[in-house]
PQR file of N, CA, C, O and H, with PARSE charges and radii, in Angstrom:
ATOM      1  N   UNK A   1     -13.728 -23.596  11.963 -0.4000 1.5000
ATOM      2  CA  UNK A   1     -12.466 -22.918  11.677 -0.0000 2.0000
ATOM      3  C   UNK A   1     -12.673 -21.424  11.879  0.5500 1.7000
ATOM      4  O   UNK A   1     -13.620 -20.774  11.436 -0.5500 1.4000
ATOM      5  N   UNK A   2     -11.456 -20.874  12.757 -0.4000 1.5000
ATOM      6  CA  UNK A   2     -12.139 -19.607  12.577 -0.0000 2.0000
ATOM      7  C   UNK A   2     -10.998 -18.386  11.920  0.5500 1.7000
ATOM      8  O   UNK A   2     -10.699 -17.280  12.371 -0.5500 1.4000
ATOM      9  H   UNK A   2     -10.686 -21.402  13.117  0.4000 1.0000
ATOM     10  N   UNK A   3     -10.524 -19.117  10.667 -0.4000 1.5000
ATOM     11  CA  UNK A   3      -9.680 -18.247   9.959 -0.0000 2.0000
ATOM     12  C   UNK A   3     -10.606 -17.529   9.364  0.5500 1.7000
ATOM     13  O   UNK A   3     -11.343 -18.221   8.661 -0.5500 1.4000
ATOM     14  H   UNK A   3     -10.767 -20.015  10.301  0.4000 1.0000
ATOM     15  N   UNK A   4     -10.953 -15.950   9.377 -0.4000 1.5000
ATOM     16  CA  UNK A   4     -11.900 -15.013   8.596 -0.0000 2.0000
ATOM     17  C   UNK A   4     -10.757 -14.386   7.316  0.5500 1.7000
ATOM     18  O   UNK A   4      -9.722 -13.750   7.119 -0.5500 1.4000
ATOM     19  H   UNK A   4     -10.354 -15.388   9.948  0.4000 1.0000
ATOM     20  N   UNK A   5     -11.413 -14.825   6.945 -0.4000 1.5000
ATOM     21  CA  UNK A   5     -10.510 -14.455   5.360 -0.0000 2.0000
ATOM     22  C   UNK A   5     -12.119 -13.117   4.868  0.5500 1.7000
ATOM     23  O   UNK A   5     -13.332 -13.230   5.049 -0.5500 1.4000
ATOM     24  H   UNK A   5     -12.254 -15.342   7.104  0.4000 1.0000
ATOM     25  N   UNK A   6     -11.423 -12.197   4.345 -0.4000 1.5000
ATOM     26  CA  UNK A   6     -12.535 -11.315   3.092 -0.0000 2.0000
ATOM     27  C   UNK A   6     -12.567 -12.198   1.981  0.5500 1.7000
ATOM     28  O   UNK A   6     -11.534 -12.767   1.628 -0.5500 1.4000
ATOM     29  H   UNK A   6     -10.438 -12.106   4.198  0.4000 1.0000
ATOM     30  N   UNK A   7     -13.864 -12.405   1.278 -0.4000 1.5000
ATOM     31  CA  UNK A   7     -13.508 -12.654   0.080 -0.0000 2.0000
ATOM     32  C   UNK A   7     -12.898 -11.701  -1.253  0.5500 1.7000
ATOM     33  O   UNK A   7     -13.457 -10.671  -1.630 -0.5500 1.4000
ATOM     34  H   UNK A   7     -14.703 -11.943   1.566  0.4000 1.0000
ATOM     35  N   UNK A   8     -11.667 -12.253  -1.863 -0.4000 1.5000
ATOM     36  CA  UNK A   8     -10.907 -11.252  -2.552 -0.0000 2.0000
ATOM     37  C   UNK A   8     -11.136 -12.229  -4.346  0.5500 1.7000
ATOM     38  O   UNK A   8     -11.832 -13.137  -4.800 -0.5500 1.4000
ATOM     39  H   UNK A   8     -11.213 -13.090  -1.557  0.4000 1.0000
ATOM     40  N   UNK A   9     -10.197 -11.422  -4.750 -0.4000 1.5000
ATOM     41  CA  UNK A   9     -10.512 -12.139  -6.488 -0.0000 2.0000
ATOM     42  C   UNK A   9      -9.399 -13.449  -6.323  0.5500 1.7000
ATOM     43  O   UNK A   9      -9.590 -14.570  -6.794 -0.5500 1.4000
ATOM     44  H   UNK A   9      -9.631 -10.685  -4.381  0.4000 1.0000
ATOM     45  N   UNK A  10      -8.260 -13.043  -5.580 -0.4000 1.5000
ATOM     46  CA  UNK A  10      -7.461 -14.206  -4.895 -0.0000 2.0000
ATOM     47  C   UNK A  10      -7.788 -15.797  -4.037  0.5500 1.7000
ATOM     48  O   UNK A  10      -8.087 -15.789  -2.844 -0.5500 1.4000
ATOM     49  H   UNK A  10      -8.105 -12.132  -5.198  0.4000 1.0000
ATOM     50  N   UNK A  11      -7.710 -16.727  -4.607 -0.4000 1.5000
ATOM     51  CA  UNK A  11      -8.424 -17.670  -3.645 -0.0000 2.0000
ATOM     52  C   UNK A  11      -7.478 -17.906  -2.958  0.5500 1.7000
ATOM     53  O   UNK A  11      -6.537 -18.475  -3.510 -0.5500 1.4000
ATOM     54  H   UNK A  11      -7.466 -16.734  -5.577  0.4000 1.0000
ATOM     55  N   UNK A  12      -7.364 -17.564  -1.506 -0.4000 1.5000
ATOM     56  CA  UNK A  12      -6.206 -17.895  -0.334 -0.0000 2.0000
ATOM     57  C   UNK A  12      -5.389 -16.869   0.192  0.5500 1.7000
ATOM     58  O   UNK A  12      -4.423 -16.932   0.951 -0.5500 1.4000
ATOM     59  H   UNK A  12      -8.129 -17.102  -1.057  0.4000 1.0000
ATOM     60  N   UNK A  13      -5.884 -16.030  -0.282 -0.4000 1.5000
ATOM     61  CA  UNK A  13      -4.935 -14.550  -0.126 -0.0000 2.0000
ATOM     62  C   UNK A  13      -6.169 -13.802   1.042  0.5500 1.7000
ATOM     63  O   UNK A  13      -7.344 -14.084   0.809 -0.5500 1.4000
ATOM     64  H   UNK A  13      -6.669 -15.979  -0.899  0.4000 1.0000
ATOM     65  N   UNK A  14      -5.942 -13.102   1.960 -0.4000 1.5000
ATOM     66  CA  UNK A  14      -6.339 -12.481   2.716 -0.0000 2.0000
ATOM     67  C   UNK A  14      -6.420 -11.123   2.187  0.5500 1.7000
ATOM     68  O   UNK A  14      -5.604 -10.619   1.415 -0.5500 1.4000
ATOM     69  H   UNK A  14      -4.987 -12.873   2.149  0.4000 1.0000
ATOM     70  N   UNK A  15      -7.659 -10.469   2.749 -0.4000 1.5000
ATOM     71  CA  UNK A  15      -7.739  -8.953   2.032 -0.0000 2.0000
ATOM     72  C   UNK A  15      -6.482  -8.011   2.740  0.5500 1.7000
ATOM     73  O   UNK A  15      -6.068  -7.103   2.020 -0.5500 1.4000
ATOM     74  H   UNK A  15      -8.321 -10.879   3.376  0.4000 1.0000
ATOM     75  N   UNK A  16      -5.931  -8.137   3.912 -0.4000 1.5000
ATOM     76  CA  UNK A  16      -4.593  -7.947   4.131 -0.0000 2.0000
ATOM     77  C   UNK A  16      -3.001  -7.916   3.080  0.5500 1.7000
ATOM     78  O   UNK A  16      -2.140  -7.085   2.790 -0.5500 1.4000
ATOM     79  H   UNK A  16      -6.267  -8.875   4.498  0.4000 1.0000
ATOM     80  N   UNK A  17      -3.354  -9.629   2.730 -0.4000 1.5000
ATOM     81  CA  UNK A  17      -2.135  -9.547   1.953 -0.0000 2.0000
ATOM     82  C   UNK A  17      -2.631  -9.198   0.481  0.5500 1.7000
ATOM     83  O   UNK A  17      -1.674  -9.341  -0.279 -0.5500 1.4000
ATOM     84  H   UNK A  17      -4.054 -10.304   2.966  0.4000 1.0000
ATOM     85  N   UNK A  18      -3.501  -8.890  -0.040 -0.4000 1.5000
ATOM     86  CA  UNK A  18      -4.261  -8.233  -1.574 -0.0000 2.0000
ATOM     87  C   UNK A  18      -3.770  -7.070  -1.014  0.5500 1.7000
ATOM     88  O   UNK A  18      -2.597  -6.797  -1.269 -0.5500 1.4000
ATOM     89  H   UNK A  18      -4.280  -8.773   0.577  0.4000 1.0000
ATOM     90  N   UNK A  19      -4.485  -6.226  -0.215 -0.4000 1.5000
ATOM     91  CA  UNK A  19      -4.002  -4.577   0.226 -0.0000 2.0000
ATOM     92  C   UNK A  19      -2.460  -4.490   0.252  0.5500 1.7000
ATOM     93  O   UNK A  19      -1.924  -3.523  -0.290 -0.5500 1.4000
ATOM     94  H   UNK A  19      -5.438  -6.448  -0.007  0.4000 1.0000
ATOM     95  N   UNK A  20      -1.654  -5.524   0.900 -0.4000 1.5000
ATOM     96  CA  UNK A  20      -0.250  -5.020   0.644 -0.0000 2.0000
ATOM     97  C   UNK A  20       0.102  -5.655  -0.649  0.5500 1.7000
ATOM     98  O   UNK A  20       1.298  -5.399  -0.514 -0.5500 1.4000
ATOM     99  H   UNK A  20      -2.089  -6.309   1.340  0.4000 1.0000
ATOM    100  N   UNK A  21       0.073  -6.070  -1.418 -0.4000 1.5000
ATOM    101  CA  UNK A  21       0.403  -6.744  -2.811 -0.0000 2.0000
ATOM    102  C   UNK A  21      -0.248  -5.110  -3.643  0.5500 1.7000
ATOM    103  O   UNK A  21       0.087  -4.848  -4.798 -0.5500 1.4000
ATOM    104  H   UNK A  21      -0.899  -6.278  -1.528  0.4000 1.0000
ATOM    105  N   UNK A  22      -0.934  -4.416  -3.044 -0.4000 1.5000
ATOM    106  CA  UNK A  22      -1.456  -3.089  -3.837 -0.0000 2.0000
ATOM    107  C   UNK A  22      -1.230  -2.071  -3.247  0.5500 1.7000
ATOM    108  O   UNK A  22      -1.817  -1.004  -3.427 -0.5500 1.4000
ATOM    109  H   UNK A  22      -1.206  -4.629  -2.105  0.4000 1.0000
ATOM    110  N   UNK A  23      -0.276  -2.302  -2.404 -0.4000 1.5000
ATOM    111  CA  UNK A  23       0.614  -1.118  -1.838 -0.0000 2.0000
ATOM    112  C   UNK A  23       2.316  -1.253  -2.749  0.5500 1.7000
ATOM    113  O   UNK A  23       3.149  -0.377  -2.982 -0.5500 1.4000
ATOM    114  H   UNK A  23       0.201  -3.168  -2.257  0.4000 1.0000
ATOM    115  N   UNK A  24       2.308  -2.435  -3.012 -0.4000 1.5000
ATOM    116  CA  UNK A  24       3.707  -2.472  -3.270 -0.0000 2.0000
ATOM    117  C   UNK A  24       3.496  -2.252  -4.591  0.5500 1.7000
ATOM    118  O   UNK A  24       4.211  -1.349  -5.026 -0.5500 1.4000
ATOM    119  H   UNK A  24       1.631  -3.146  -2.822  0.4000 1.0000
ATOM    120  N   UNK A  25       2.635  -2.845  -5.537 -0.4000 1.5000
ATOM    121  CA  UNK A  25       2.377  -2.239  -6.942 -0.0000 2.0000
ATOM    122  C   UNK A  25       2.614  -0.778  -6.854  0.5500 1.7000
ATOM    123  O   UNK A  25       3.486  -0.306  -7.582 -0.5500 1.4000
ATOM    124  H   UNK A  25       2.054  -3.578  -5.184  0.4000 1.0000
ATOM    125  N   UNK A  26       1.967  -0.021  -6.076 -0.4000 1.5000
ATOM    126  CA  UNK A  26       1.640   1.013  -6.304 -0.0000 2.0000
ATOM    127  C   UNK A  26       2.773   1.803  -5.755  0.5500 1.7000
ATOM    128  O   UNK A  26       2.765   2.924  -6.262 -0.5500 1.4000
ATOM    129  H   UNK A  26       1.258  -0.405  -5.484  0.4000 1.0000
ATOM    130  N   UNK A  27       3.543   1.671  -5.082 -0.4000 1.5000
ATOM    131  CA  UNK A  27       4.780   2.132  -4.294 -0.0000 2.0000
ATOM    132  C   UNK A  27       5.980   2.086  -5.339  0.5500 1.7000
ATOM    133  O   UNK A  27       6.678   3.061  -5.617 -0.5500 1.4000
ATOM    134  H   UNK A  27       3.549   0.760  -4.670  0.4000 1.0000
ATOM    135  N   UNK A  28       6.125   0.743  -5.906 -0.4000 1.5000
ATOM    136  CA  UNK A  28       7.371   0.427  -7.008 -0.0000 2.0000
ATOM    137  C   UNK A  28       7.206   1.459  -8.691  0.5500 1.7000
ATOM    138  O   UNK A  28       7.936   1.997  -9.524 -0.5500 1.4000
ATOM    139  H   UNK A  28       5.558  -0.049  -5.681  0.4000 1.0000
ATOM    140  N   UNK A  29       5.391   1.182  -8.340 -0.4000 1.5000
ATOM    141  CA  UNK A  29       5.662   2.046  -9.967 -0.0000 2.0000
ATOM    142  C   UNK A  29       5.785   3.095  -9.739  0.5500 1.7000
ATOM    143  O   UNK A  29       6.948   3.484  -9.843 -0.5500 1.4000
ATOM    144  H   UNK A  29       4.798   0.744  -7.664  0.4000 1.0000
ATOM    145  N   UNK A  30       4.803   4.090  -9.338 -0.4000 1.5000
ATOM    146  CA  UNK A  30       5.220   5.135  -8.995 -0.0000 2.0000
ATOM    147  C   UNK A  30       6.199   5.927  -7.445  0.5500 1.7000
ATOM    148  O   UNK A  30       5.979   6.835  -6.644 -0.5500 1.4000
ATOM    149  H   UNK A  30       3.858   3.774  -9.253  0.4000 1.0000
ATOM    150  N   UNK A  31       7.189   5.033  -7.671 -0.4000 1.5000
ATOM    151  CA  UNK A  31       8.143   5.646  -6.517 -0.0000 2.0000
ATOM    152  C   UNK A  31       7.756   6.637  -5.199  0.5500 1.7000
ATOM    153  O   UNK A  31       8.437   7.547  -4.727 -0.5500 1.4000
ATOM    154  H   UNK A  31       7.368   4.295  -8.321  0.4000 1.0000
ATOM    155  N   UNK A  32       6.430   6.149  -4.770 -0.4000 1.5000
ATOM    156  CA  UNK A  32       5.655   6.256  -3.760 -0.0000 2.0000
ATOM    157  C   UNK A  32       6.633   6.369  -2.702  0.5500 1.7000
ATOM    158  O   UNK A  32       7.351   5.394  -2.925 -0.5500 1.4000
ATOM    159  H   UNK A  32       5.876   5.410  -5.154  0.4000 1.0000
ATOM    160  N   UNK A  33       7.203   7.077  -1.481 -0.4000 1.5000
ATOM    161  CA  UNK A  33       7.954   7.356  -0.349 -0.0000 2.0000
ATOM    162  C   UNK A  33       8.758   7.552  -0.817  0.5500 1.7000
ATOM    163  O   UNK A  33       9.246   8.418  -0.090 -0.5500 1.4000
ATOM    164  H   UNK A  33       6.620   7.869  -1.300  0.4000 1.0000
ATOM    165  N   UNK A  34       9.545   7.389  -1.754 -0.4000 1.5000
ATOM    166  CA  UNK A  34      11.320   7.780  -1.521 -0.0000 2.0000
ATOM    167  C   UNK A  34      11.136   9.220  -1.995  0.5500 1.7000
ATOM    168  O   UNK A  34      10.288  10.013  -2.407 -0.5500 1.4000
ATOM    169  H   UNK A  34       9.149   6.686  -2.345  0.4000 1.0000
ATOM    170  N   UNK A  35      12.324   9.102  -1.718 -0.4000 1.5000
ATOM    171  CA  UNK A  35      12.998  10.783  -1.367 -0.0000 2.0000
ATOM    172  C   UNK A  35      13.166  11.389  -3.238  0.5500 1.7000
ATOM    173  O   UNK A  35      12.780  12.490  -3.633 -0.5500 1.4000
ATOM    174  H   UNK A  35      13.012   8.458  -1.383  0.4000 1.0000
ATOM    175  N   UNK A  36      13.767  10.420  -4.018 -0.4000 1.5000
ATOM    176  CA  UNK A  36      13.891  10.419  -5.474 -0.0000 2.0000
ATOM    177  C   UNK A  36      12.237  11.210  -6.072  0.5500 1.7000
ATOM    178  O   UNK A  36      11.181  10.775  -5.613 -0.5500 1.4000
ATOM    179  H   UNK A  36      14.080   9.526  -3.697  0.4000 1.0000
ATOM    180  N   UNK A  37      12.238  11.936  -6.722 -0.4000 1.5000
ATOM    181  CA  UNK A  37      10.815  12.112  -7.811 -0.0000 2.0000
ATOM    182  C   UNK A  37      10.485  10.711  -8.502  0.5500 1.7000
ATOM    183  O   UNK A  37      11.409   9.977  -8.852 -0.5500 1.4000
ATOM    184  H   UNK A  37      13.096  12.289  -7.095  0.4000 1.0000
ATOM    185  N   UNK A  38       9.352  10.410  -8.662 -0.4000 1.5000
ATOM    186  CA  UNK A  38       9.164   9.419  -8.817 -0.0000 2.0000
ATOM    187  C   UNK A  38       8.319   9.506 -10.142  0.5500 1.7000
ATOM    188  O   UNK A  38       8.868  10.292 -10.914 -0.5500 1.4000
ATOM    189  H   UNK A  38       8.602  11.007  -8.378  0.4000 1.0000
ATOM    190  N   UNK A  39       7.065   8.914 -10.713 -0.4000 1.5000
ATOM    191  CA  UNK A  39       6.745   8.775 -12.204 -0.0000 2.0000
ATOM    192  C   UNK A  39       5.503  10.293 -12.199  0.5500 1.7000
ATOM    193  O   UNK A  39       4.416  10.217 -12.773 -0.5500 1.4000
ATOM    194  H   UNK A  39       6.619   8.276 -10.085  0.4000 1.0000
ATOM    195  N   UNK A  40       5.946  11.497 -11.483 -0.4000 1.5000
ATOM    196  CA  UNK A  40       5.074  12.658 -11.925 -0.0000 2.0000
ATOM    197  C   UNK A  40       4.089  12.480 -11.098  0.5500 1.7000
ATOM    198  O   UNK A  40       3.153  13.244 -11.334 -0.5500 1.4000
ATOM    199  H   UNK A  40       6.829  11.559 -11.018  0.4000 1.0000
ATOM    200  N   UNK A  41       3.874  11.552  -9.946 -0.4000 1.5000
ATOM    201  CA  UNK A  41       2.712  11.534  -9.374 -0.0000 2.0000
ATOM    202  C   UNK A  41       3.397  12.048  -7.646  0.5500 1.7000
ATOM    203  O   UNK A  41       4.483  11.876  -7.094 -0.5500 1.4000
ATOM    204  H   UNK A  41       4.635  10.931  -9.755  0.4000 1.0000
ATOM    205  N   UNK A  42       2.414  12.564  -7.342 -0.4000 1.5000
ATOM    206  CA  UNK A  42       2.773  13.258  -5.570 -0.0000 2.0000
ATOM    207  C   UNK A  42       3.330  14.648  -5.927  0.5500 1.7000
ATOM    208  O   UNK A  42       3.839  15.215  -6.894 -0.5500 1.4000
ATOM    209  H   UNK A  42       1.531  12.703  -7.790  0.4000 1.0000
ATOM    210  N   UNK A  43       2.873  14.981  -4.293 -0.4000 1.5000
ATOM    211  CA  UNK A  43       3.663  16.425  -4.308 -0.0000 2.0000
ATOM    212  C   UNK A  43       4.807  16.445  -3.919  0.5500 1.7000
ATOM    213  O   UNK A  43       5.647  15.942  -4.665 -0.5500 1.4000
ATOM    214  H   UNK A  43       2.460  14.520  -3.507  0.4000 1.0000
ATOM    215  N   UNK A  44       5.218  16.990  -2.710 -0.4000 1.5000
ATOM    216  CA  UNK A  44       6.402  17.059  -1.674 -0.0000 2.0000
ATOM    217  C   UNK A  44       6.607  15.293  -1.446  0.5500 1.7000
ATOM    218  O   UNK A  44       5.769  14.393  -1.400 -0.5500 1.4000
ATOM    219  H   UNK A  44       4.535  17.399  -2.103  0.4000 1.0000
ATOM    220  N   UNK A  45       7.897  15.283  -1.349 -0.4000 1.5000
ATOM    221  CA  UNK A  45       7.917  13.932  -0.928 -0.0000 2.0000
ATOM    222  C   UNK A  45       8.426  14.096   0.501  0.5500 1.7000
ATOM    223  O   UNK A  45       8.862  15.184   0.879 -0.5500 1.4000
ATOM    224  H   UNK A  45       8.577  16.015  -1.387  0.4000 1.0000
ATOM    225  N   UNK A  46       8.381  13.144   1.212 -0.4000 1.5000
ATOM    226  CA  UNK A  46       9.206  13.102   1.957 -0.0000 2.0000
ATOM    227  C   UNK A  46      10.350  12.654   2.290  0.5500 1.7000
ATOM    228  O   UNK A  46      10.935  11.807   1.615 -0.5500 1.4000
ATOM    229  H   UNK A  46       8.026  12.261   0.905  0.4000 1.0000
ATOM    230  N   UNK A  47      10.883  13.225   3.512 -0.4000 1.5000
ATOM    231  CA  UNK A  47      12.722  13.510   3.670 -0.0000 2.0000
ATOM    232  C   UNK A  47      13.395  12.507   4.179  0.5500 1.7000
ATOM    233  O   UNK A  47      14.264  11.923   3.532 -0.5500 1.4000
ATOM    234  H   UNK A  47      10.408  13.913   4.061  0.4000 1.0000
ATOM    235  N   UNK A  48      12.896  12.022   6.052 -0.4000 1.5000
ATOM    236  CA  UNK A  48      13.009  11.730   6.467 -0.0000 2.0000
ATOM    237  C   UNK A  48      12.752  10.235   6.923  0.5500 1.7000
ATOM    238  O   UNK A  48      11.609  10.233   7.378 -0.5500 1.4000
ATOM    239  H   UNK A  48      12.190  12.496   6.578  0.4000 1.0000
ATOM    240  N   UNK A  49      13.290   8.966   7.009 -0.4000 1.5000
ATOM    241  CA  UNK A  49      13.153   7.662   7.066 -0.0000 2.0000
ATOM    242  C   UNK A  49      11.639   7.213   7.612  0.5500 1.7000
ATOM    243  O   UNK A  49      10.961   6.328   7.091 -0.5500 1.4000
ATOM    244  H   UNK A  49      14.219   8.968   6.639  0.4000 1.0000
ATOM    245  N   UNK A  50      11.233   8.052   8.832 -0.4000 1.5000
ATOM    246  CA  UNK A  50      10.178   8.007   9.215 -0.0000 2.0000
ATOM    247  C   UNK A  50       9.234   8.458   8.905  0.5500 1.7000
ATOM    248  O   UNK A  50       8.230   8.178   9.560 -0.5500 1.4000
ATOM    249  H   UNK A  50      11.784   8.771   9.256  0.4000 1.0000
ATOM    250  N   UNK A  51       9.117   9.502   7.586 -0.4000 1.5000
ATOM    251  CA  UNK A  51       8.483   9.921   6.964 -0.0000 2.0000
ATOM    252  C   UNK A  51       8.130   9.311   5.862  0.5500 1.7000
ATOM    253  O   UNK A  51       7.000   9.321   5.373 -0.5500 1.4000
ATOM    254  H   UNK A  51       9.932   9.729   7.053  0.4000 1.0000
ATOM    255  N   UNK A  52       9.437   8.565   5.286 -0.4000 1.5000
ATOM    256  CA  UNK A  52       9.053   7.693   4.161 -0.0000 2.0000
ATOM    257  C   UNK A  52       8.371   6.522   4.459  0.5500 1.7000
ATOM    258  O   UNK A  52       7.678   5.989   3.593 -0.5500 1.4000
ATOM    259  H   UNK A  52      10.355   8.557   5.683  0.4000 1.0000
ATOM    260  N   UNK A  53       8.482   6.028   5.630 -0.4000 1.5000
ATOM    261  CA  UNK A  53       7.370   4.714   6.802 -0.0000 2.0000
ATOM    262  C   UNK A  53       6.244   5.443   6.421  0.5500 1.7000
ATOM    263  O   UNK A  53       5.750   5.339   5.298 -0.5500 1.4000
ATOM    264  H   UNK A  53       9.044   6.461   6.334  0.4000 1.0000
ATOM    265  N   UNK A  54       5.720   6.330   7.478 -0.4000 1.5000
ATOM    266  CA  UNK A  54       4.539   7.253   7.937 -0.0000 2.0000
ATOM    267  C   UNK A  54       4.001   7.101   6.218  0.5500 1.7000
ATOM    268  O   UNK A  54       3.082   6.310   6.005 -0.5500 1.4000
ATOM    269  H   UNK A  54       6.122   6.415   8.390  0.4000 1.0000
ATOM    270  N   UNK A  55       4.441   7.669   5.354 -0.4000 1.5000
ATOM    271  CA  UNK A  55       3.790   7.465   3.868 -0.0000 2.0000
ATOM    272  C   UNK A  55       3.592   5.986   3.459  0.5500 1.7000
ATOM    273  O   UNK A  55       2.458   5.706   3.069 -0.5500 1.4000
ATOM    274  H   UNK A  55       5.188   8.311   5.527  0.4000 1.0000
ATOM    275  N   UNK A  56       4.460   5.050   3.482 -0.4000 1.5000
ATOM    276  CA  UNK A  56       3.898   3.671   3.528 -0.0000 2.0000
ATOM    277  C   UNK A  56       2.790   3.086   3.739  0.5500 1.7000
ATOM    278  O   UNK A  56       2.090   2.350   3.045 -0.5500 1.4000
ATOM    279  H   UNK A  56       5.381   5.277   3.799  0.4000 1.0000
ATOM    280  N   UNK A  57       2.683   3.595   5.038 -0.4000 1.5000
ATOM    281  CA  UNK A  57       1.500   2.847   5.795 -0.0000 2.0000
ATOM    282  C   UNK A  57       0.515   3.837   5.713  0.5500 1.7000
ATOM    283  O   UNK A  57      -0.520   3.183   5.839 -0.5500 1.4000
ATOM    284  H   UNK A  57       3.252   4.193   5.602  0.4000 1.0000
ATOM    285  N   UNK A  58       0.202   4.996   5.582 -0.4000 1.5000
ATOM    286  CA  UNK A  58      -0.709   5.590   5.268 -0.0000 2.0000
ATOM    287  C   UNK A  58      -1.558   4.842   3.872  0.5500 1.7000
ATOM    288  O   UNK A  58      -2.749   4.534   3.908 -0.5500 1.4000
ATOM    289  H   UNK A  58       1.043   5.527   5.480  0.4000 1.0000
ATOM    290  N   UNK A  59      -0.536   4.618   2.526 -0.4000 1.5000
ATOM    291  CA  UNK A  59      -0.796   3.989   1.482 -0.0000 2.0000
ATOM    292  C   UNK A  59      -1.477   2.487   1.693  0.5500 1.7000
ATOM    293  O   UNK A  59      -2.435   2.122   1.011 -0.5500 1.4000
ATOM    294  H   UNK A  59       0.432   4.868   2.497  0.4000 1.0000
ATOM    295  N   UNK A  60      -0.896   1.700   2.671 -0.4000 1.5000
ATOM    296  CA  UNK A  60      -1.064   0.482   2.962 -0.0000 2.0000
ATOM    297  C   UNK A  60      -2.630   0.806   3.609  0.5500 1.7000
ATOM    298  O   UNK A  60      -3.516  -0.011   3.355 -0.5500 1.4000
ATOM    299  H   UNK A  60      -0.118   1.996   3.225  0.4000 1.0000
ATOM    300  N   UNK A  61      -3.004   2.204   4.583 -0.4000 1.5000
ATOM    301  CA  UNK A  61      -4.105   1.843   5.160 -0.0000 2.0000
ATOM    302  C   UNK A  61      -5.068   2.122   4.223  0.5500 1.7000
ATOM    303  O   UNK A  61      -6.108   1.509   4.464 -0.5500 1.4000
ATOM    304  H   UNK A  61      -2.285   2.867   4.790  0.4000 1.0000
ATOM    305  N   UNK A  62      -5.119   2.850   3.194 -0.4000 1.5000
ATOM    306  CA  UNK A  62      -5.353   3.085   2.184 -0.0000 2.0000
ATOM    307  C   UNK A  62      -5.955   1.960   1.106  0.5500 1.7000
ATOM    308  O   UNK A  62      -7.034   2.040   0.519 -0.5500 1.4000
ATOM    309  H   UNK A  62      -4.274   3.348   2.998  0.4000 1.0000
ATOM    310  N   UNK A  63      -5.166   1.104   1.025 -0.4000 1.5000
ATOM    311  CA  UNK A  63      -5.295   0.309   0.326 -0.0000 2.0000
ATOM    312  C   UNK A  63      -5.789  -1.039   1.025  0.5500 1.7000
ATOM    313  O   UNK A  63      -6.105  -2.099   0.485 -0.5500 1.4000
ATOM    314  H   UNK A  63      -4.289   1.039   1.502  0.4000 1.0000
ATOM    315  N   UNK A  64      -5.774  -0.789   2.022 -0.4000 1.5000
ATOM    316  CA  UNK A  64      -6.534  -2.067   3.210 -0.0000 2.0000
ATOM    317  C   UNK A  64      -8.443  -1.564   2.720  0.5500 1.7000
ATOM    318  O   UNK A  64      -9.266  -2.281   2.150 -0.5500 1.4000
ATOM    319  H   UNK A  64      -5.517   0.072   2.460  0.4000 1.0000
ATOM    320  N   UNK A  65      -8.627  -0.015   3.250 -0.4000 1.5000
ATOM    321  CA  UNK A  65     -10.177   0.463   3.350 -0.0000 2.0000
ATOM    322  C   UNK A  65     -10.607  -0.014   1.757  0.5500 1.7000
ATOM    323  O   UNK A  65     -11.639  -0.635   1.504 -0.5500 1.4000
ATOM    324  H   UNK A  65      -7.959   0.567   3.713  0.4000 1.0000
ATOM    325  N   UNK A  66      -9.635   0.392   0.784 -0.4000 1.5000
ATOM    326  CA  UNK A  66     -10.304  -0.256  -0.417 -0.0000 2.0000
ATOM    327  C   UNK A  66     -10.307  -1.649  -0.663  0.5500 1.7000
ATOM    328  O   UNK A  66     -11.097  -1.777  -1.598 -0.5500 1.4000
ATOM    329  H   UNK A  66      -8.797   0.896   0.990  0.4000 1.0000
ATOM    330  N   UNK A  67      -9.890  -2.723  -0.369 -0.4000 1.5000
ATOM    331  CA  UNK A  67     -10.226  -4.013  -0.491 -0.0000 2.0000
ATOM    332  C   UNK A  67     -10.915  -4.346   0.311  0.5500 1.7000
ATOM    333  O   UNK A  67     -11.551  -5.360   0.026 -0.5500 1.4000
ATOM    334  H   UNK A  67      -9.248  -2.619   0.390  0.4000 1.0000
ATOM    335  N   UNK A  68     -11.096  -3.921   1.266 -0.4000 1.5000
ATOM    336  CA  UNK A  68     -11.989  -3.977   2.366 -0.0000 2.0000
ATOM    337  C   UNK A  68     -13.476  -4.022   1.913  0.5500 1.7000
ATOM    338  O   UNK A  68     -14.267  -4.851   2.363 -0.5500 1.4000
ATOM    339  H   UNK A  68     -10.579  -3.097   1.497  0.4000 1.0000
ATOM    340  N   UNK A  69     -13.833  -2.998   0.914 -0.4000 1.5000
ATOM    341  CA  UNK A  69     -15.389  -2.848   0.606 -0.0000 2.0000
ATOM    342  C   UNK A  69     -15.816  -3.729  -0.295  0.5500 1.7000
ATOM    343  O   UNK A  69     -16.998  -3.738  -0.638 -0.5500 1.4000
ATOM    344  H   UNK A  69     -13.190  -2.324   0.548  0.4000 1.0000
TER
END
């Protein structure tokens, strides 16, 4: 079989879908991309739709390198 899974604390979950399951934690609580102030955490937010992406996935790659190790 050559499904490569990471091993995660998840049995069946890919270190992919753990990294986005800890992007979205981390996005919902503290209102991570939107334009709104969010729970006191970040600086400048950003404005622009593609800016609020571009911050997404920065977070997401983010959170990929740490489940990753």
């Amino acid at each position: 079989m050559t499904d490569e899974k990471e091993p995660t604390s998840h049995p069946g979950m890919s270190a992919d879908e753990v990294a986005l399951e800890l992007t979205r934690f981390i996005a919902v609580t503290t209102g991570y991309g939107k334009t709104a102030g969010g729970a006191g955490f970040g600086g400048k937010s950003p404005k622009t739709p593609e800016e609020q992406v571009d911050a997404l996935l920065q977070l997401f790659e983010r959170c990929r390198g740490l489940v990753g190790k």
